[in-house]
Kinemage of the C-alpha trace (Angstrom):
@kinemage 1
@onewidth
@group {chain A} dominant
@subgroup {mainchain}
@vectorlist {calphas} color= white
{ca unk a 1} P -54.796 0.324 72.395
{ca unk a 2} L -51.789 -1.338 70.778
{ca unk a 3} L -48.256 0.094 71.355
{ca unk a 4} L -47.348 1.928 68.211
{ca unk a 5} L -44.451 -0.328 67.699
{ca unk a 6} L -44.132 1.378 64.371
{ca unk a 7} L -43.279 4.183 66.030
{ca unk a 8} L -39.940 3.121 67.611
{ca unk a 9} L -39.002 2.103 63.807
{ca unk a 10} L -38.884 5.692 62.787
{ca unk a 11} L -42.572 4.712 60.661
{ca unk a 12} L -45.269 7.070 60.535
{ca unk a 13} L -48.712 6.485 60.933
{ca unk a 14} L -48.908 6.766 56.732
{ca unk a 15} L -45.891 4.483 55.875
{ca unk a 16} L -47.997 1.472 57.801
{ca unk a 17} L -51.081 2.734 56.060
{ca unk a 18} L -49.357 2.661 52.476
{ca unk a 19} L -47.900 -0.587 53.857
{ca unk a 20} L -50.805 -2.332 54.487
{ca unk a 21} L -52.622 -0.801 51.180
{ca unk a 22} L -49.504 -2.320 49.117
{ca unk a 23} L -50.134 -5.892 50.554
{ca unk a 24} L -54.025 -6.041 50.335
{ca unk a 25} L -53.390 -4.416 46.082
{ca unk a 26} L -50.558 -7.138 45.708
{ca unk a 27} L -53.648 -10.217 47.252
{ca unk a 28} L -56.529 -8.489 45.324
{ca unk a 29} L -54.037 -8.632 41.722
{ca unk a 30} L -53.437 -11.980 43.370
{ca unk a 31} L -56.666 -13.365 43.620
{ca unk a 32} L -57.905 -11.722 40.228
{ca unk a 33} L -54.970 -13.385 38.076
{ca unk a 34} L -56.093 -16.981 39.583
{ca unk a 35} L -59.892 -16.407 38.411
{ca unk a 36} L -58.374 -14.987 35.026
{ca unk a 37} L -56.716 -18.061 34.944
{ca unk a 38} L -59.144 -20.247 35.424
{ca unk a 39} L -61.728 -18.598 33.130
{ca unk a 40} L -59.145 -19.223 30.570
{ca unk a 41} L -57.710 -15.475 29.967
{ca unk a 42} L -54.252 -16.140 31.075
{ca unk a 43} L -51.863 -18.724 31.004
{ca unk a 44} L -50.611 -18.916 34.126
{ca unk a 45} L -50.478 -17.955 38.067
{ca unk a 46} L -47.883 -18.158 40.444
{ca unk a 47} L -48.798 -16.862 43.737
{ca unk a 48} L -47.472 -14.230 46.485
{ca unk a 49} L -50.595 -15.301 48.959
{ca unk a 50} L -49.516 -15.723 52.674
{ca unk a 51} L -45.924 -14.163 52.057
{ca unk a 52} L -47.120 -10.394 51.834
{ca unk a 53} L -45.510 -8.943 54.567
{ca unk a 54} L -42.194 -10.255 54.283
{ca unk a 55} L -42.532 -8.842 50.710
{ca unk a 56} L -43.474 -5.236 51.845
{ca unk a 57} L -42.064 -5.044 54.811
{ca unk a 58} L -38.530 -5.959 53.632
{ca unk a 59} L -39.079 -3.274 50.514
{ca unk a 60} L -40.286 -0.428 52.942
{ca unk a 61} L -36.845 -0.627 54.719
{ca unk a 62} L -34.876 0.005 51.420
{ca unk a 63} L -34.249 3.000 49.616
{ca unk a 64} L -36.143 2.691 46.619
{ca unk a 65} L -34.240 5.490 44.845
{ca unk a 66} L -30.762 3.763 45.468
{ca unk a 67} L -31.159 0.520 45.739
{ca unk a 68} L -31.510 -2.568 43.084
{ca unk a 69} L -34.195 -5.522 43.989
{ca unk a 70} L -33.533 -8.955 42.433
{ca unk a 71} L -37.097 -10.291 42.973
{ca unk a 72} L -38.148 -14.217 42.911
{ca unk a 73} L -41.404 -15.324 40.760
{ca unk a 74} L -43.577 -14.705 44.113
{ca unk a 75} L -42.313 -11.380 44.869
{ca unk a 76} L -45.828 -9.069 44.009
{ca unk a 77} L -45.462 -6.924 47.007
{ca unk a 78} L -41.862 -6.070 46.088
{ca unk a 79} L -42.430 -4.883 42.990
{ca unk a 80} L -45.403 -3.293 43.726
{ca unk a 81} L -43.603 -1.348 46.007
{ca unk a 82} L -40.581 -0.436 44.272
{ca unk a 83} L -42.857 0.995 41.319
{ca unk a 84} L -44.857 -1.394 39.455
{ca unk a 85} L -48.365 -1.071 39.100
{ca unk a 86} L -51.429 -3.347 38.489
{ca unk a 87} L -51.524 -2.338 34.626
{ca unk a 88} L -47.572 -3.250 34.677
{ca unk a 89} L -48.470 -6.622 35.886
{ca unk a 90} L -51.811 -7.415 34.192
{ca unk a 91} L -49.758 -6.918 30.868
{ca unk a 92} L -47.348 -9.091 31.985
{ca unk a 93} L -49.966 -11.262 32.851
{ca unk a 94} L -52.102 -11.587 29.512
{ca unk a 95} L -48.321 -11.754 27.793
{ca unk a 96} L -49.365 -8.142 25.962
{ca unk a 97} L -46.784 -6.238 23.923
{ca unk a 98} L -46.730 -3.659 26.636
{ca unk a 99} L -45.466 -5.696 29.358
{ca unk a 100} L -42.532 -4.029 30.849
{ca unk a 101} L -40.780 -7.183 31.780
{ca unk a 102} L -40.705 -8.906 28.633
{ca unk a 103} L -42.816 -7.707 25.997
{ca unk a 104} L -45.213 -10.678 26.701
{ca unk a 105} L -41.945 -12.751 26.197
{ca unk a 106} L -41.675 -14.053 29.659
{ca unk a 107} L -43.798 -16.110 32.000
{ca unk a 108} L -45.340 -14.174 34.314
{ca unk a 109} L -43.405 -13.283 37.401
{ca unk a 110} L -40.181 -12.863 35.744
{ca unk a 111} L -40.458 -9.259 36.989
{ca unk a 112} L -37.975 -6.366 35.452
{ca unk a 113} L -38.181 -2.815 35.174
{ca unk a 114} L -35.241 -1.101 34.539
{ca unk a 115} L -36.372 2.667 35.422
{ca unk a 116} L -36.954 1.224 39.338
{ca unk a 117} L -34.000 -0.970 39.580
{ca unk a 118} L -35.750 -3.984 39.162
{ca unk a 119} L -33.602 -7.042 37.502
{ca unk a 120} L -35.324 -9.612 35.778
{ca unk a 121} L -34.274 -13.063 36.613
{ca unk a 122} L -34.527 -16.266 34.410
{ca unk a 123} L -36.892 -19.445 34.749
{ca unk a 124} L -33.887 -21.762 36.448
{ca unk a 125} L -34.250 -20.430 40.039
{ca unk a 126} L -31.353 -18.379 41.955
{ca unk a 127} L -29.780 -17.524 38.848
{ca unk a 128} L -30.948 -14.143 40.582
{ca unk a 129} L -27.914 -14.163 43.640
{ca unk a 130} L -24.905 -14.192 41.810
{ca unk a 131} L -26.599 -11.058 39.685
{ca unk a 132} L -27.289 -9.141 42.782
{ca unk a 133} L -23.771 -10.044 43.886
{ca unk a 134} L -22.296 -8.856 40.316
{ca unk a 135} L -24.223 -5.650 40.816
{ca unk a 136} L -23.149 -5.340 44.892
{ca unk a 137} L -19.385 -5.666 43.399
{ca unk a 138} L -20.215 -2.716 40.419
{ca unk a 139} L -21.920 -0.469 43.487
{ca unk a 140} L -18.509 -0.594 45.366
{ca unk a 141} L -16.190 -0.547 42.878
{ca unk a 142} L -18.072 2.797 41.255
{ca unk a 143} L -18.667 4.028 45.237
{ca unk a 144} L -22.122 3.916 44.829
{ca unk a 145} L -24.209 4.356 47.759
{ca unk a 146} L -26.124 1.328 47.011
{ca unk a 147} L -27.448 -2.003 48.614
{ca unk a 148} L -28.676 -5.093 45.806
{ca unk a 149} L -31.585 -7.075 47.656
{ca unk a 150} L -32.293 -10.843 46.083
{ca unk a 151} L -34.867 -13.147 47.377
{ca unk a 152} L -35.142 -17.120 46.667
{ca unk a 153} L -37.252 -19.840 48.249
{ca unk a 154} L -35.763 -22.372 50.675
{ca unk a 155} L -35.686 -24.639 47.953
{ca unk a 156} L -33.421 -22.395 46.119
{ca unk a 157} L -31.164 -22.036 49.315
{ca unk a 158} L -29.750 -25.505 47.814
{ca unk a 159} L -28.484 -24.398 45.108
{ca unk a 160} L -24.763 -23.537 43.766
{ca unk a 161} L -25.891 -20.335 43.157
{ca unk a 162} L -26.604 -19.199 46.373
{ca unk a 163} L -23.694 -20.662 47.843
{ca unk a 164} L -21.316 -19.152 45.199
{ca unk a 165} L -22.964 -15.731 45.435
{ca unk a 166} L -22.977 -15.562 49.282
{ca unk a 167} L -19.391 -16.916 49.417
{ca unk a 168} L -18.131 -13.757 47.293
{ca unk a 169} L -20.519 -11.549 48.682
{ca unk a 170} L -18.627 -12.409 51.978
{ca unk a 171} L -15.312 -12.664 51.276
{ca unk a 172} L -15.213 -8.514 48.990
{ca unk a 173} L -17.509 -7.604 51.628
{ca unk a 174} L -20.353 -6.640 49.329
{ca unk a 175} L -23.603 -4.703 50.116
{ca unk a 176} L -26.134 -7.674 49.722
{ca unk a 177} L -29.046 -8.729 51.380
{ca unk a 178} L -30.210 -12.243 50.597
{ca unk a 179} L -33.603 -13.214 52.108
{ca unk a 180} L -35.085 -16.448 51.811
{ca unk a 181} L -39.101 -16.606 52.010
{ca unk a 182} L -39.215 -19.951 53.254
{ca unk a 183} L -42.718 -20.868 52.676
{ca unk a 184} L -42.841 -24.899 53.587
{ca unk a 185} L -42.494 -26.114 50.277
{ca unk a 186} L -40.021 -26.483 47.329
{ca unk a 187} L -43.101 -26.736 44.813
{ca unk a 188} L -43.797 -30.348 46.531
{ca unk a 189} L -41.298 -30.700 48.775
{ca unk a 190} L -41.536 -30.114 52.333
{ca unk a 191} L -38.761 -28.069 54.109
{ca unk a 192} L -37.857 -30.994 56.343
{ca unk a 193} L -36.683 -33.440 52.890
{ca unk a 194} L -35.106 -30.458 52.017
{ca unk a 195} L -33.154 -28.699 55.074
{ca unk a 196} L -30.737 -30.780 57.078
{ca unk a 197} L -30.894 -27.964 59.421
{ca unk a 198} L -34.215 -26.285 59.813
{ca unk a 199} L -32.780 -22.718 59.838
{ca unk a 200} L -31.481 -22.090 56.332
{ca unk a 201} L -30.432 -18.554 58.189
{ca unk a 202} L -27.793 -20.490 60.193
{ca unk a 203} L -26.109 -20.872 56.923
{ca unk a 204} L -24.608 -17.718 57.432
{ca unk a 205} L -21.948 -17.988 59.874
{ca unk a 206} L -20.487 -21.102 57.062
{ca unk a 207} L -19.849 -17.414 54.873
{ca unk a 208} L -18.941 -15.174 58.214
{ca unk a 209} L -21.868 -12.832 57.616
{ca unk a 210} L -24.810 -12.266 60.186
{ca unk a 211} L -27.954 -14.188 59.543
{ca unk a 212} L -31.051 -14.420 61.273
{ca unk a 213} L -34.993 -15.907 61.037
{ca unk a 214} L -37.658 -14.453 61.758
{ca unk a 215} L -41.493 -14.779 61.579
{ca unk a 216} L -42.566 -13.480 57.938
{ca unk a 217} L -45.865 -13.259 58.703
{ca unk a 218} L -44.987 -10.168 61.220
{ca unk a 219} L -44.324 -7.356 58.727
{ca unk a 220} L -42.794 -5.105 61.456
{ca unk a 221} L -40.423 -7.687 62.134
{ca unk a 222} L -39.373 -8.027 58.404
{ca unk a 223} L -38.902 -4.513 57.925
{ca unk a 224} L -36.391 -4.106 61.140
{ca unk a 225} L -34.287 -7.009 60.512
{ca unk a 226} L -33.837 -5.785 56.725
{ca unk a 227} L -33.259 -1.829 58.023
{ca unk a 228} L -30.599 -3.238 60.143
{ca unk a 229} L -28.944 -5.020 57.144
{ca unk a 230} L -29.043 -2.044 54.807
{ca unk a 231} L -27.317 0.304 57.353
{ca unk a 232} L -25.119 -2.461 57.702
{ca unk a 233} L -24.369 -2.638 54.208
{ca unk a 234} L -24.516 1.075 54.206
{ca unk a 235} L -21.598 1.157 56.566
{ca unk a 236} L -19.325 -1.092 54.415
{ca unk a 237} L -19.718 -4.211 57.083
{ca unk a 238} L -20.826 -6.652 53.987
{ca unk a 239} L -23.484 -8.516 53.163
{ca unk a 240} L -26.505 -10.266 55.382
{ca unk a 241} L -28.674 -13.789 55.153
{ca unk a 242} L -32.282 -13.091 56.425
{ca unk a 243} L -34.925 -16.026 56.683
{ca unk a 244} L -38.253 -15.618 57.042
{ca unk a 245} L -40.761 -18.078 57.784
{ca unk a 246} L -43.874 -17.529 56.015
{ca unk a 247} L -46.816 -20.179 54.449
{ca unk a 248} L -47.561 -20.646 50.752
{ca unk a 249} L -51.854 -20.358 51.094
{ca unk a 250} L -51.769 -21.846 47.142
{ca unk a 251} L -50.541 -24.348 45.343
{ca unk a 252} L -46.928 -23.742 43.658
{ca unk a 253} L -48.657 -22.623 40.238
{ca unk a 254} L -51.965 -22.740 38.617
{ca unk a 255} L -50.560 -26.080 36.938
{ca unk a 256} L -49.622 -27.428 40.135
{ca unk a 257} L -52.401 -30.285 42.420
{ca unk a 258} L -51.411 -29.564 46.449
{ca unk a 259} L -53.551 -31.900 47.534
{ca unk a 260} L -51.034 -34.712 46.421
{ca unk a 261} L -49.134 -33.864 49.109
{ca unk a 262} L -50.294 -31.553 51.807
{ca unk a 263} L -53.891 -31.613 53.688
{ca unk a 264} L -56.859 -29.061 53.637
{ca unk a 265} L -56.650 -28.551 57.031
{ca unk a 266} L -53.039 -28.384 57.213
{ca unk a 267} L -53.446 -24.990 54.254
{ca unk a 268} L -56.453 -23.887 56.497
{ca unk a 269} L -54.551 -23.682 59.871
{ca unk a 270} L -51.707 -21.766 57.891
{ca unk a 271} L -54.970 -19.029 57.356
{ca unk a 272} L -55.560 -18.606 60.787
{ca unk a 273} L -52.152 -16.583 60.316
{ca unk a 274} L -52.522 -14.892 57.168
{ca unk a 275} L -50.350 -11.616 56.991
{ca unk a 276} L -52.910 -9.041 55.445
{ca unk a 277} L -55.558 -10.072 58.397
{ca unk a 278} L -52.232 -9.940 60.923
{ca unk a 279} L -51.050 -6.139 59.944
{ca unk a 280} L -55.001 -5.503 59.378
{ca unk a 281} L -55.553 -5.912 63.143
{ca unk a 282} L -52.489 -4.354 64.133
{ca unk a 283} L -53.576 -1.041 62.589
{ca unk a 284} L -56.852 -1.529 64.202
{ca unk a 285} L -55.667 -1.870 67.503
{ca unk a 286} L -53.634 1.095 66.886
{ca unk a 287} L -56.491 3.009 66.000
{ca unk a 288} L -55.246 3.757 62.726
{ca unk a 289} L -58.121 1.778 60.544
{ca unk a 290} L -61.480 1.893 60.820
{ca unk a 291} L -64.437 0.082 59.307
{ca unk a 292} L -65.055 3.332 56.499
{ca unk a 293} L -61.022 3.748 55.759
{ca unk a 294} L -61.104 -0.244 55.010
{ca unk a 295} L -64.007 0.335 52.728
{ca unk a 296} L -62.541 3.339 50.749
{ca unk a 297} L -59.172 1.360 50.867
{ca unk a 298} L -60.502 -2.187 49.129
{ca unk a 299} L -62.938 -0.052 46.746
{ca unk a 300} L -60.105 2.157 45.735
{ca unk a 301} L -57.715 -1.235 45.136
{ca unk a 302} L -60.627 -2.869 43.053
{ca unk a 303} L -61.090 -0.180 40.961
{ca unk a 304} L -57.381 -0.218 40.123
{ca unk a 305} L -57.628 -3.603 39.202
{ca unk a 306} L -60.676 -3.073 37.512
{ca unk a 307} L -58.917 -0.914 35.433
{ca unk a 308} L -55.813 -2.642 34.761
{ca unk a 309} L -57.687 -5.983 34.104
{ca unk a 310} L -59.831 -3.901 31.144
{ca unk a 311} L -56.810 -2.595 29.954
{ca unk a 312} L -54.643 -5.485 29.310
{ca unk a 313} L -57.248 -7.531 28.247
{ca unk a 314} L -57.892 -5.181 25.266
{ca unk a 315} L -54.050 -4.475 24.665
{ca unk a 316} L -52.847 -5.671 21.497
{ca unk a 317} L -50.397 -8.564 21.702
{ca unk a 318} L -46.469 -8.176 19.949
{ca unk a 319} L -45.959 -8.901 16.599
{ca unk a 320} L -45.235 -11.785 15.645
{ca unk a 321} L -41.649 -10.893 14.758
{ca unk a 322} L -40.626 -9.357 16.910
{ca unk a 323} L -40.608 -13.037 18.830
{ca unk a 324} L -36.402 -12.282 17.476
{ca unk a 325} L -35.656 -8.957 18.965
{ca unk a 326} L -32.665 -9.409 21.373
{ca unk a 327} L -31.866 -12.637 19.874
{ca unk a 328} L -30.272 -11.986 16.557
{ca unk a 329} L -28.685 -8.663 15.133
{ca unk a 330} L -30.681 -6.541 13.239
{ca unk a 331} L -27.402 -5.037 11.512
């Protein structure tokens, strides 16, 4: 058998089990969105597949009744985590009235829920970090026992944003964790016409903060580097840059060709990683997952999403007028 390396990261045998259960709901809502897409039902897809357990695994080391999560458009297995469920997100997919993001106003994946600390961000990307940096600066300033958590692509490791929000996050010494899911690709893009240096983590001593990569496909991995950087932030030592290195399996959106500019076979050798399979076999080697728990486990997930398809296909959609609320006075 496997060492439980679990184990010597204070997880049980059910926080791996819940883990694994949150990354195979966040593929299966996933993989249903793209076929609703393409049989017409909803708009629009933009994918967490192959970045799973850097998702989970960094939300499993935070303290989801503390803490605020600033969330990226990929971000499924964060949110699922920190309290959103498949309904939540098929109603955000079909744009229905009930969506707790928007109200059906937003594209899918701007994620918000205010009752589990999660903070909606906008379309232009890493608007997001100087938010979690505004909210870091509220948590110490009120002496809130609090760490804000943002995520961005590599892509959006280039922008002012990031470098404005890390700088102050820095210099006041704020609890922050950035983490940038560096899947390959800035929509078309490859990281190496993006990245002088390959490491966007080595960014970090330019702010004097720690940083550090490592492989997001390894959801054990994710989740210590990220503990460490909350009880950092915890302690008052400031904030933290955390790469991981993970593969986008899809192209950037449901409106988006890949095969302009990456290969079949390049996507396919990506698979013979993919992070669900990865933490799948862990848990057997462990001894922890059989054939019969697997079973119970996917029918379980389907039957959620079952459900939450059904139901936010039928909800109704918003009113047409209310296409103004938040946007003028109603005085």
């Amino acid at each position: 058998m496997t060492e439980n390396r679990h184990k010597s990261l204070g997880l049980s045998d059910q926080d791996v089990l819940n883990m694994y259960e949150t990354m195979l709901l966040a593929r299966k809502i996933d993989e249903r969105m793209w076929l609703l897409n393409r049989s017409g039902k909803i708009p629009f897809v933009i994918s967490c597949q192959g970045q799973e357990a850097a998702q989970v695994g960094a939300a499993f080391a935070l303290d989801k009744e503390k803490d605020y999560v600033l969330p990226y458009y990929r971000d499924l297995g964060i949110v699922l985590a920190f309290g959103m469920t498949a309904k939540d997100l098929m109603l955000s997919g079909f744009a229905k009235a009930e969506d707790p993001s928007s109200g059906g106003r937003q594209m899918p994946g701007h994620f918000g829920q205010k009752k589990n600390r999660i903070v909606t961000q906008s379309s232009p990307v890493t608007t997001q970090v100087p938010h979690a940096v505004g909210i870091a600066l509220a948590g110490k300033i009120e002496k809130k026992d609090l760490v804000t958590f943002v995520t961005f692509g590599e892509g959006s490791s280039n922008q002012g944003d990031f470098h404005e929000g890390a700088n102050f996050a820095a210099v006041q010494k704020l609890p922050v964790i950035f983490m940038c899911e560096n899947n390959q690709y800035a929509i078309s893009v490859p990281a190496d016409r993006q990245l002088g240096n390959p490491r966007v983590s080595d960014r970090a001593c330019g702010y004097g903060m720690p940083g550090v990569t490592v492989d997001g496909n390894d959801l054990l991995a994710v989740y210590q580097v990220v503990k460490e950087a909350a009880d950092r932030a915890r302690r008052g030592e400031g904030p933290s840059l955390i790469e991981t290195v993970v593969y986008r399996f899809t192209p950037h959106s449901s409106d988006d060709d890949d095969s302009t500019y990456r290969t079949p076979e390049e996507v396919k050798q990506a698979k013979t990683k993919d992070p669900v399979t990865m933490f799948a076999t862990y848990l057997r080697e462990t001894g922890l997952l059989n054939d019969d728990l697997e079973k119970e486990m996917e029918s379980r997930i389907m039957e959620t999403v079952n459900e939450a398809t059904d139901y936010a296909e039928k909800a109704p959609y918003a009113a047409p007028e209310d296409a103004l609320r938040f946007v003028y006075s109603r005085e």
